[in-house]
C-alpha positions in Angstrom: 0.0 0.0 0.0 1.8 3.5 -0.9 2.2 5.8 1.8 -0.2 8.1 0.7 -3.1 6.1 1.6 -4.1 4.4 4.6 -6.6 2.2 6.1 -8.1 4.8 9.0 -10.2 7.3 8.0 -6.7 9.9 9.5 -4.8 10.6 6.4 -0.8 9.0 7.0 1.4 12.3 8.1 5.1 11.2 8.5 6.7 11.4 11.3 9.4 14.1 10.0 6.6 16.2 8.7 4.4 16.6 11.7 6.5 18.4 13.5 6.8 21.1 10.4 5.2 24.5 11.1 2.7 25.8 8.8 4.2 28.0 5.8 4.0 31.6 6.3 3.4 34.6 4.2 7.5 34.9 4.2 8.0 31.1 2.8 5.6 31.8 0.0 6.8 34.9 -1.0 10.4 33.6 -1.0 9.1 30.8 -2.5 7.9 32.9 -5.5 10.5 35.7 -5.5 13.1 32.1 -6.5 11.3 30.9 -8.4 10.8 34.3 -11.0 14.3 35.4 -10.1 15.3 31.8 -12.0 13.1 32.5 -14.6 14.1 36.1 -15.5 17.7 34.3 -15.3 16.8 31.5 -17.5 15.0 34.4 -20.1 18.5 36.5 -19.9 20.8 33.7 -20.5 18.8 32.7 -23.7 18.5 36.5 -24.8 22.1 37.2 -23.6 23.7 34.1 -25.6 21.4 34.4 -29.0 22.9 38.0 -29.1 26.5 37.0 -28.1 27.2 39.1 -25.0 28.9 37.2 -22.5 29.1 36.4 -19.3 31.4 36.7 -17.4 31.6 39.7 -16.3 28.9 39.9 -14.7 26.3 42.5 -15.2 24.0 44.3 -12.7 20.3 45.7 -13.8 18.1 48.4 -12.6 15.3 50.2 -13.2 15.4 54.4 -13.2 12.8 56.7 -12.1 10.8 55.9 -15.3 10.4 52.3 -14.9 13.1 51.8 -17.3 15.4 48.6 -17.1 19.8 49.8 -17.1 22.9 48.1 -16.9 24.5 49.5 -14.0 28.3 49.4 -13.8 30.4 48.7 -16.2 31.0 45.7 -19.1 33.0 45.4 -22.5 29.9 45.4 -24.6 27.6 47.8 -22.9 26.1 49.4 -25.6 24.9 45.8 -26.8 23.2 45.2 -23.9 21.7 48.7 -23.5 20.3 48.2 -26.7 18.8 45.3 -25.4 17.5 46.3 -22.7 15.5 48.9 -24.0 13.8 46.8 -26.2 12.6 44.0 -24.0 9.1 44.3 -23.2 8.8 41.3 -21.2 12.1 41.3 -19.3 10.8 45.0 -17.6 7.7 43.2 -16.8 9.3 40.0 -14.8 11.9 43.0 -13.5 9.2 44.6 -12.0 7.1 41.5 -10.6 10.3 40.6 -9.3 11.2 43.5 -7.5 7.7 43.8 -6.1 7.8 40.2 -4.7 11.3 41.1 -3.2 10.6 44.0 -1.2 7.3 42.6 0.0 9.9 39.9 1.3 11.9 42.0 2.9 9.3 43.8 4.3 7.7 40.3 6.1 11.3 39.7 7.1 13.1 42.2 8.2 12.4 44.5 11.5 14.7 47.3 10.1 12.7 49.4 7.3 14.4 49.7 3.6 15.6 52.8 2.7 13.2 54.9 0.4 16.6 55.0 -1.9 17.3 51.6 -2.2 17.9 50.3 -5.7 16.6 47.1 -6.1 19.1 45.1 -8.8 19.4 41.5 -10.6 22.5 40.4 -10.7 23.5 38.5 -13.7 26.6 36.0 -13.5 28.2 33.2 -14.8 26.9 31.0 -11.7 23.4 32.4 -12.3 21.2 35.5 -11.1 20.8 37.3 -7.7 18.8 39.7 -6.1 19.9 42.9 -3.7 19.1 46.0 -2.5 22.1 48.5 -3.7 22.5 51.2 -1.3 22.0 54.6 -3.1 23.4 57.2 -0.8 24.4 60.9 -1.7 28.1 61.3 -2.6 29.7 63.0 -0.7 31.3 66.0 -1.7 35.0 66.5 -2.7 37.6 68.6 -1.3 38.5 72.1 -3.5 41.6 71.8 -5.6 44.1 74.6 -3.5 
């Protein structure tokens, strides 16, 4: 008889699982935000290869004020992917659902609040994507030339 069924009328729980709490709003979100940040890698791979930028280096990806998807930093064939990036509808789209899912994440799991100026970025490496929030604080201004 498979383990899923079972003679009583109590459906079988194993042993490891009945101590498992319930999933939280966290787990599912987390859940989710991996789940599109491996598909927004898998759609960027394929995109990246048929149009022969490579990776390594790595690349990092933002959105501005407008909603707009940039390469942030620096990498031989910028321009390429510029190009790119301005002309892919769908990648903006899973951008934007991603970095939604993320900071609702962060909110469920972190006590400290995010900064209002935190850029949320996608990572794009050779070992496969990530997702952080990049710090943007003022620079700070230099000292006059005597």
């Amino acid at each position: 008889m498979p383990l899923t069924e079972s003679p009583s009328s109590q459906p079988y729980i194993q042993p490891a699982m009945a101590n498992a709490r319930n999933p939280t709003l966290a787990d599912n979100l987390s859940l989710q935000a991996r789940t599109l940040l491996g598909n927004v890698g898998l759609l960027v791979q394929q995109d990246l290869q048929a149009r022969g930028i490579h990776i390594p280096p790595a690349i990092c990806l933002a959105s501005d004020a407008m909603g707009r998807l940039q390469l942030r930093g620096q990498h031989p064939q910028a321009k390429q992917i510029q190009l790119w990036l301005s002309n892919s509808p769908i990648l903006r789209g899973l951008f934007n659902e991603a970095k939604t899912l993320f900071e609702l994440l962060h909110t469920c799991e972190s006590s400290s609040p995010r900064w209002n100026d935190d850029c949320f970025c996608i990572g794009i490496t050779s070992a496969g994507p990530l997702a952080y929030f990049e710090s943007q604080l003022p620079a700070l201004p230099q000292a006059a030339a005597h």
